[in-house]
DSSP file (Angstrom, degrees, kcal/mol; ACC not computed):
  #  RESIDUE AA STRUCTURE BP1 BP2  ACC     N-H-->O    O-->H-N    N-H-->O    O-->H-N    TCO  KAPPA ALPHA  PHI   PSI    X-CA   Y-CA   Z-CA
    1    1 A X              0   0    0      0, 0.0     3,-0.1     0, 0.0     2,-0.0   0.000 360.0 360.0 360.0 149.4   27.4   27.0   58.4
    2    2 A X        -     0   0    0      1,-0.2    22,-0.3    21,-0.1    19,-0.1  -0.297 360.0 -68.4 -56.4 147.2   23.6   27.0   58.3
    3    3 A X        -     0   0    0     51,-0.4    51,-2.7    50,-0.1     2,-0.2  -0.257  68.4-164.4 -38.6 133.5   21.5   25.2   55.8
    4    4 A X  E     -AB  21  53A   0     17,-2.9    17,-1.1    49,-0.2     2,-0.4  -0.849  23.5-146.2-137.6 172.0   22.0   26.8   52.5
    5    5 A X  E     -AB  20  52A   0     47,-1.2    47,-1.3    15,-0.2     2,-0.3  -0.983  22.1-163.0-121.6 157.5   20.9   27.5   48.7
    6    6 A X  E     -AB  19  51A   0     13,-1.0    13,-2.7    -2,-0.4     2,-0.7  -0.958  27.8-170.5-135.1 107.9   22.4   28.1   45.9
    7    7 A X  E     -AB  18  50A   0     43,-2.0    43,-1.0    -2,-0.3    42,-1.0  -0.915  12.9-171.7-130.5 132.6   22.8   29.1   42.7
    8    8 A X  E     -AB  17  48A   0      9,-0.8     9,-2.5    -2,-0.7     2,-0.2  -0.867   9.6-163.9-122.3 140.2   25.7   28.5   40.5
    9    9 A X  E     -AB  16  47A   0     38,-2.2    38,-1.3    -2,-0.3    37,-0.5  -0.955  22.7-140.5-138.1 149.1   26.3   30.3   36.7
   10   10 A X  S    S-     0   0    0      5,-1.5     2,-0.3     1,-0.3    -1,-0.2   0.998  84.4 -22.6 -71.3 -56.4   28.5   29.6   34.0
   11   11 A X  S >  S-     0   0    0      1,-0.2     3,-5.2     4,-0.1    -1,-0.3  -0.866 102.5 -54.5-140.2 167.6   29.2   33.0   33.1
   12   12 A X  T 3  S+     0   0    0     -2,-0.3    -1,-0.2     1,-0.3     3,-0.1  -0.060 129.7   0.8 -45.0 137.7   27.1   36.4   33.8
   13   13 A X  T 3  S+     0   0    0     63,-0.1    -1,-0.3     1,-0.1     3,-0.1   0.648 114.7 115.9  73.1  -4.2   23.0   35.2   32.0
   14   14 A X  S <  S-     0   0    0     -3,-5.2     2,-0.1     1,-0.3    -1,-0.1   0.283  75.8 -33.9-115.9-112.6   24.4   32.0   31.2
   15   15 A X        -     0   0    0     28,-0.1    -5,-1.5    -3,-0.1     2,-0.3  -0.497  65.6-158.7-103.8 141.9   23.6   28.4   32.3
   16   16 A X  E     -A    9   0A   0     -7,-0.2     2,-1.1    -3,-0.1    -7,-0.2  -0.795  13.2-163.9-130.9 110.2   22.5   28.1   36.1
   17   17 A X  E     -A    8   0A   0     -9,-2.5    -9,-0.8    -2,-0.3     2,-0.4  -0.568   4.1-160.4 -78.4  83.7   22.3   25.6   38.9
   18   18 A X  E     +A    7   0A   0     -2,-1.1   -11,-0.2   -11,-0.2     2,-0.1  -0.380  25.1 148.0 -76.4 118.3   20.5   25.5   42.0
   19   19 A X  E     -A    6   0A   0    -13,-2.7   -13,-1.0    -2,-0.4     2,-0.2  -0.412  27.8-152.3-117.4-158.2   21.5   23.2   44.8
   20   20 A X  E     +A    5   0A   0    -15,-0.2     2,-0.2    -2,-0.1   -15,-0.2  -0.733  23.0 162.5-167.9 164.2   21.3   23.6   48.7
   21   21 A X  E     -A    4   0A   0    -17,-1.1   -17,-2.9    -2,-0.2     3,-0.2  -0.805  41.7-120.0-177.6 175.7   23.8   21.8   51.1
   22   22 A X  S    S+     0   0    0     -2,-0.2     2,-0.6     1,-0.2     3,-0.1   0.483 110.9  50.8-124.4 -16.5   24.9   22.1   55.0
   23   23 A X     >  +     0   0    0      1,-0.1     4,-2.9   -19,-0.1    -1,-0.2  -0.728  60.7 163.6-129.2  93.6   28.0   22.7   54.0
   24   24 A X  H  > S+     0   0    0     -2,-0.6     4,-2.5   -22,-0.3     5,-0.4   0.997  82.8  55.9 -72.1 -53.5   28.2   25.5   51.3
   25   25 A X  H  > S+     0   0    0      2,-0.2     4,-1.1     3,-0.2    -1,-0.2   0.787 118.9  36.1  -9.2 -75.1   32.3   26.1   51.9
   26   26 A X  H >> S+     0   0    0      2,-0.2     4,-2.6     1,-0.2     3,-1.0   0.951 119.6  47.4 -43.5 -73.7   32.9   21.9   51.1
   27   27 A X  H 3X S+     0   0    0     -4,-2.9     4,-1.7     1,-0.3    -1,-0.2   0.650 111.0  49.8 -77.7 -17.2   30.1   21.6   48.4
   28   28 A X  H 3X S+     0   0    0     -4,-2.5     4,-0.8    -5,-0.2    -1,-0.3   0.845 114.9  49.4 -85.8 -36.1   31.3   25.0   46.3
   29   29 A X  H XX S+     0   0    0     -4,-1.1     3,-1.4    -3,-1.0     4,-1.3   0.985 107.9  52.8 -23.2 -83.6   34.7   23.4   46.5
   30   30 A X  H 3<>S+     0   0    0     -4,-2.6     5,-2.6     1,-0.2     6,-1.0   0.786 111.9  38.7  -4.2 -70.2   33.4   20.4   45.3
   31   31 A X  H 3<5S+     0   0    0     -4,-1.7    -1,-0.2     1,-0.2    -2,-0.2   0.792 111.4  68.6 -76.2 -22.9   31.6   21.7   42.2
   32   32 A X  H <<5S+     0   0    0     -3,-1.4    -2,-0.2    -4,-0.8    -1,-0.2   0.745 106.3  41.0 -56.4 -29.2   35.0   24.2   41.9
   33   33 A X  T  <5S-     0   0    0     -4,-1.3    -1,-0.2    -3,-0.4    -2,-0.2   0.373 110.3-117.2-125.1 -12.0   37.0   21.1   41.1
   34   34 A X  T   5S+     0   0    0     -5,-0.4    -3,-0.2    -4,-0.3    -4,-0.1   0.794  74.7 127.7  89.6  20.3   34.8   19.2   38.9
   35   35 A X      < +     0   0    0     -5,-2.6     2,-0.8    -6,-0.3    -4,-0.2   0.487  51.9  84.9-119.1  12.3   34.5   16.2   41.5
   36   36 A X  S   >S-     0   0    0     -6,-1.0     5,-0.5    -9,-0.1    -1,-0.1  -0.767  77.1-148.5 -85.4 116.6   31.0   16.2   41.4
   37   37 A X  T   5 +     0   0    0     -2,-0.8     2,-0.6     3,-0.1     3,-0.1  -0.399  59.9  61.7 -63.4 136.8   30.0   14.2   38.6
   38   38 A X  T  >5S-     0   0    0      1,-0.1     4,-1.4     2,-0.0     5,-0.2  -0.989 100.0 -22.9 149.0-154.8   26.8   15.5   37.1
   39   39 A X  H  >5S+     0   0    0     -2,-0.6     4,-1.9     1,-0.2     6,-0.4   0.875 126.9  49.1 -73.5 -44.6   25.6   18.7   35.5
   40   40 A X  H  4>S+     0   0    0      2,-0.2     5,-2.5     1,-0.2    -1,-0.2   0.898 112.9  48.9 -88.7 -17.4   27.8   21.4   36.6
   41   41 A X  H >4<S+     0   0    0     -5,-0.5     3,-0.9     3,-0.2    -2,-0.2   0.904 118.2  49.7 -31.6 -59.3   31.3   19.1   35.7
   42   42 A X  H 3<5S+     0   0    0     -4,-1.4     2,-0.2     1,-0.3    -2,-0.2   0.987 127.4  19.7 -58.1 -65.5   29.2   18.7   32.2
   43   43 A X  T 3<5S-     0   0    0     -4,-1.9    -1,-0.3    -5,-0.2    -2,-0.2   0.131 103.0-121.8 -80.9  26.2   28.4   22.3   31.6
   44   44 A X  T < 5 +     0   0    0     -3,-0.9     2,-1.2     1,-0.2    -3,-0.2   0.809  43.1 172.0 -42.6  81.1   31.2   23.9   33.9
   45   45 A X      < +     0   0    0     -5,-2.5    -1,-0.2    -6,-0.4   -35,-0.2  -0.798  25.8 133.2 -82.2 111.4   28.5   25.8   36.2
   46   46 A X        +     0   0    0     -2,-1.2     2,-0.4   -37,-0.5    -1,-0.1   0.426  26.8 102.3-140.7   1.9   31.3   27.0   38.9
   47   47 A X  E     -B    9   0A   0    -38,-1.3   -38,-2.2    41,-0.1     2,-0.9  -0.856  64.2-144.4-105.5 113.9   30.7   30.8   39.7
   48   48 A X  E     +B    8   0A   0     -2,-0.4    41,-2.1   -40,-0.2    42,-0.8  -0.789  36.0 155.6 -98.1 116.8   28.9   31.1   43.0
   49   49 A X  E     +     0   0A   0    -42,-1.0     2,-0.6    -2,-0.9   -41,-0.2   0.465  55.1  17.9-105.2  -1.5   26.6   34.0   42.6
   50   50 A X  E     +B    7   0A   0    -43,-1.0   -43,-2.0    36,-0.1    -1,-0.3  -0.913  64.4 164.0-172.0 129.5   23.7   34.1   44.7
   51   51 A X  E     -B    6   0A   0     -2,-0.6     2,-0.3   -45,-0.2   -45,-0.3  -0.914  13.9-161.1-154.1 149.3   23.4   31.9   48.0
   52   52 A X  E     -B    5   0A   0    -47,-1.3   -47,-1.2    -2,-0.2     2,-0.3  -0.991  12.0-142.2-121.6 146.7   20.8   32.0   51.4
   53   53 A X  E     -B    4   0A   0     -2,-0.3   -49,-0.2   -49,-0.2     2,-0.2  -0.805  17.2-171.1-119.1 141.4   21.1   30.7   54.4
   54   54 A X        -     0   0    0    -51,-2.7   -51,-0.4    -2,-0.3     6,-0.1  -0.734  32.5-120.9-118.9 162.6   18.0   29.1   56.4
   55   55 A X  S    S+     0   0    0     -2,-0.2     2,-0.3   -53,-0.1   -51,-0.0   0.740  89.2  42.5-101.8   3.9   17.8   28.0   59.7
   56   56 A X  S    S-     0   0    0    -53,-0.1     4,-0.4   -54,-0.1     5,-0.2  -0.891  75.2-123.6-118.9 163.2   16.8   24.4   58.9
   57   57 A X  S >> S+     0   0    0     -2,-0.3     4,-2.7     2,-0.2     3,-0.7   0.840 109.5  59.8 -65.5 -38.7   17.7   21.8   56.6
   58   58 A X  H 3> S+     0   0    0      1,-0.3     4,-0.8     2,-0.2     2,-0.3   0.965 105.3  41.8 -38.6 -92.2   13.6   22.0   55.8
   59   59 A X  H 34 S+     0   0    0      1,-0.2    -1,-0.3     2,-0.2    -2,-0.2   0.001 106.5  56.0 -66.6  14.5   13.3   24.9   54.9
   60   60 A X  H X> S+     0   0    0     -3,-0.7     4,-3.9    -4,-0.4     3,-1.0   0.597 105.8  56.2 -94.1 -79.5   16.1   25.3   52.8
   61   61 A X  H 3X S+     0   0    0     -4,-2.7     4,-2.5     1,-0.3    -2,-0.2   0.875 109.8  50.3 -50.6 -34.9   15.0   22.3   50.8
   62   62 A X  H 3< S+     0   0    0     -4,-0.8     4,-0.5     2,-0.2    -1,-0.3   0.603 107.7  48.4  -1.3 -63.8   11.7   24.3   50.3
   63   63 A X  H <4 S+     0   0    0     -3,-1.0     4,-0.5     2,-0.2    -2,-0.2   0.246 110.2  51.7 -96.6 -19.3   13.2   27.3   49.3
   64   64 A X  H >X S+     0   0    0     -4,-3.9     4,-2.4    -3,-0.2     3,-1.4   0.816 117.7  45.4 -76.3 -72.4   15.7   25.2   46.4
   65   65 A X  H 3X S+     0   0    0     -4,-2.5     4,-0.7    -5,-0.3    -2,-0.2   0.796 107.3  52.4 -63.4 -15.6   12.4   23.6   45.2
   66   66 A X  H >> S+     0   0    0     -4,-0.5     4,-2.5     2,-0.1     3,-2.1   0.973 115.9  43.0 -43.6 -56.9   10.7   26.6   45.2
   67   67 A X  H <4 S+     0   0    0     -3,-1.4    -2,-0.1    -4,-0.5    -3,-0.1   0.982 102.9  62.4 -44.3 -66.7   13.5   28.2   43.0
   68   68 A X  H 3< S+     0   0    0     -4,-2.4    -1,-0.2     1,-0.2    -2,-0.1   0.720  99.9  52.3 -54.9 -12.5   13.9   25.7   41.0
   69   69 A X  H << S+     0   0    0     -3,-2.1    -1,-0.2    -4,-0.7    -2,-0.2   0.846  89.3 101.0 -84.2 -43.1   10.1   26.0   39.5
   70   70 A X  S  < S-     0   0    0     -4,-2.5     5,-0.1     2,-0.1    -3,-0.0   0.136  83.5 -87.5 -61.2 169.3   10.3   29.9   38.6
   71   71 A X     >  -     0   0    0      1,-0.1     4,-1.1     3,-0.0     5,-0.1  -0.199  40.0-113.0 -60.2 154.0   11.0   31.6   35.0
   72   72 A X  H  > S+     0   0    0      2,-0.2     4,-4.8     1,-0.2     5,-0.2   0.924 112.9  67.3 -37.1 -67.4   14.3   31.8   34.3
   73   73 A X  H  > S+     0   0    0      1,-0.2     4,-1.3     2,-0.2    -1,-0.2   0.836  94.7  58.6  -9.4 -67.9   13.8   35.7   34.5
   74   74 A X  H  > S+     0   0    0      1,-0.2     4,-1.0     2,-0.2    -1,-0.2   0.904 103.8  45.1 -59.8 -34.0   13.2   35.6   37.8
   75   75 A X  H  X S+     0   0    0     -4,-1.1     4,-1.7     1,-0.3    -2,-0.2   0.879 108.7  56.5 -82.4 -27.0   16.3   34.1   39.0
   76   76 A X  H  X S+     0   0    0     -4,-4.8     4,-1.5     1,-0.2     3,-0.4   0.930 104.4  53.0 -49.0 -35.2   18.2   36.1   37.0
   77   77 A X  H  X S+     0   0    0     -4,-1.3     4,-1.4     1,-0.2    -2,-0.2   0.546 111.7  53.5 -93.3 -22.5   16.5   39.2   38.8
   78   78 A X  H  < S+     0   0    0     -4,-1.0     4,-0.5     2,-0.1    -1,-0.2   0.564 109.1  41.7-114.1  34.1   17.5   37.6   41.8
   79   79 A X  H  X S+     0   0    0     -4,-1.7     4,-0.9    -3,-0.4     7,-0.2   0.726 113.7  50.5 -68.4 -45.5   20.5   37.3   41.1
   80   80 A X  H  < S+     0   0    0     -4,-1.5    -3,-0.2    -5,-0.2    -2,-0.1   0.823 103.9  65.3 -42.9 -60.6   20.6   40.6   39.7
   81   81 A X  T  < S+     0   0    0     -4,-1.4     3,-0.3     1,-0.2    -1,-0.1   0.873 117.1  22.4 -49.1 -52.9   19.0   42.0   43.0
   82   82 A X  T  4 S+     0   0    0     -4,-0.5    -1,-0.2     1,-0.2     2,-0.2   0.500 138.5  21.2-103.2  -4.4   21.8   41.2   45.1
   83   83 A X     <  +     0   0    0     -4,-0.9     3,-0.4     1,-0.1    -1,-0.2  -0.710  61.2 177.6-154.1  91.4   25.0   40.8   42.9
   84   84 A X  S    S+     0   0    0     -3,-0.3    -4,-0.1     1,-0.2    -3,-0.1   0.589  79.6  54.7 -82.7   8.0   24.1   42.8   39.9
   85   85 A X  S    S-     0   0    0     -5,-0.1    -1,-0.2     2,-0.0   -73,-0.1   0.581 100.7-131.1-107.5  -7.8   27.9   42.0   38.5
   86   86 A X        -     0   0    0     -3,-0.4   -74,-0.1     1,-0.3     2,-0.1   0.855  41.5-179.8 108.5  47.8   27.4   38.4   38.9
   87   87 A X        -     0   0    0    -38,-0.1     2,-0.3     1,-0.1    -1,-0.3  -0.468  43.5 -95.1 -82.0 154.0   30.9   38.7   40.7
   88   88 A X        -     0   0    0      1,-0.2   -39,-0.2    -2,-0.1    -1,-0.1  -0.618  37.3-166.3 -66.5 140.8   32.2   34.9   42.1
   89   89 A X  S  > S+     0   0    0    -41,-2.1     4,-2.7    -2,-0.3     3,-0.2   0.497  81.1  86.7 -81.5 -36.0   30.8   35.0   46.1
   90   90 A X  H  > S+     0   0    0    -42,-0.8     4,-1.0     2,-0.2     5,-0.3   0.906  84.6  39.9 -31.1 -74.3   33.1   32.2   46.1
   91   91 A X  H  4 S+     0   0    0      1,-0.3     4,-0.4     2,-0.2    -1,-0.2   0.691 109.8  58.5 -68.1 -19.2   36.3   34.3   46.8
   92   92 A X  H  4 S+     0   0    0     -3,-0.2    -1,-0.3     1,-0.1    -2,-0.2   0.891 107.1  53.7 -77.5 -43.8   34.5   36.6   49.4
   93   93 A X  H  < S+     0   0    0     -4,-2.7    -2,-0.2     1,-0.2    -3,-0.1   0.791 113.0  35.0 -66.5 -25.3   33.8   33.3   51.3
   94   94 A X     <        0   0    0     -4,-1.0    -1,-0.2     1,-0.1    -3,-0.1   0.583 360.0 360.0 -98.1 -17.1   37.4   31.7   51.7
   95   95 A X              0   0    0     -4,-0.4    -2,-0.2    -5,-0.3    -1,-0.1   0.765 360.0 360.0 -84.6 360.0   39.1   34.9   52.1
């Protein structure tokens, strides 16, 4: 897979996490299973709702810290924009 970002919620509005990775498949596993130690194991952020894929590792990392500065709001609203049921992506990706 292409460089990617990411944002993971506990439940629909509720706690969110933005990462980005080269391997989204692995690393959404990863956070699925609790065997990253860290914030989403503490708070179980595990619903992947909103992800983009860049075509470098650069600009990917760019585009997490961008994210990661805006209002809350916003990422809800783009979250909203493109999975306005906040359905897991998760299970569209393995199946």
């Amino acid at each position: 897979m292409h460089p990617t970002v990411y944002i993971l919620a506990s439940a629909r509005n509720g706690t969110l996490y933005i990462g980005v990775t080269s391997a989204l498949l692995q690393r959404i596993h990863q956070h699925r299973e609790g065997l990253v130690p860290g914030f989403t194991r503490k708070y179980r952020v595990h619903r992947l709702v909103w992800f983009e894929q860049h075509a470098d590792m650069h600009s990917a990392i760019r585009r997490e810290k961008q994210l990661k500065e805006w209002r809350r709001r916003w990422k809800l609203d783009l979250v909203e924009g493109s999975n306005p049921d906040w359905r897991d992506l998760w299970i569209d990706l393995v199946e």
